[in-house]
N, C-alpha and C positions, 0 to 999 in steps of 0.2 A: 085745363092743362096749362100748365105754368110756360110762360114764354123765354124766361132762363131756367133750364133745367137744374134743379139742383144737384151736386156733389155729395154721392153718398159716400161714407165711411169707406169701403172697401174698394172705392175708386180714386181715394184720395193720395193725393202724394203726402210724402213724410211732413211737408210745411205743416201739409192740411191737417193732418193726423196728430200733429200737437197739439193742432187750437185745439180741433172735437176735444182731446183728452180733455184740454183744460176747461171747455165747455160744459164737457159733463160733468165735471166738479165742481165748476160754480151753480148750476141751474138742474142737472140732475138729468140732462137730454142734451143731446142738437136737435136741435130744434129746425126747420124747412128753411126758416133766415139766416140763420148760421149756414146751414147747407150752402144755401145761393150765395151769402155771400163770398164764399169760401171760393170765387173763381180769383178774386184777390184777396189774396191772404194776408198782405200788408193791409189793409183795411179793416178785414178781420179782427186780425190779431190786435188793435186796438180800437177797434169799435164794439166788442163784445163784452170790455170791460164798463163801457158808458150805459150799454143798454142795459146791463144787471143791474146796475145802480138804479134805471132809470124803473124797472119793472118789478123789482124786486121788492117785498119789505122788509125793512132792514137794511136794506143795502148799501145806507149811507143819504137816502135820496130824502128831501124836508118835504116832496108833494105827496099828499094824503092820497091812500090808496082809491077811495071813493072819487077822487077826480081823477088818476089815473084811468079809472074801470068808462067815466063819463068820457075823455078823452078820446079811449079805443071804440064805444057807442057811437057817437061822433061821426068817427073818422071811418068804422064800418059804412055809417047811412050815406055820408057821402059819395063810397065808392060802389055805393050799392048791393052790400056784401048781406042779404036779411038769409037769415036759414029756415 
């Protein structure tokens, strides 16, 4: 259970409700991160454009998707996230 609950869609104020749109335009979802962090929407609103870039390929980003993928391995084992 998530310790900040996320901000679903149909609970979202009109702020929130642009980002999702523009969300799902850029990546095709919101995604549980977007949700959270949608309790600041200033934040949001331009931290969403960093992580496209940062996850994305194509997105503009010069790190090779294969350390990307090594990155979130990583940073899974450390928080001890194995499924």
């Amino acid at each position: 259970m998530p310790r900040i609950h996320p901000i679903e869609p149909d609970d979202a104020d009109s702020r929130v409700k642009s980002v999702y749109e523009g969300a799902q335009k850029l990546t095709g979802s919101v995604s549980n991160l977007t949700k959270t962090l949608a309790h600041s929407p200033y934040v949001l609103r331009h931290l969403l454009p960093f992580l496209v870039v940062l996850q994305r390929a194509g997105g503009g980003t010069v790190l090779d998707n294969r350390y990307k993928e090594l990155a979130i391995l990583k940073t899974s084992m450390i928080n001890d996230c194995y499924g």
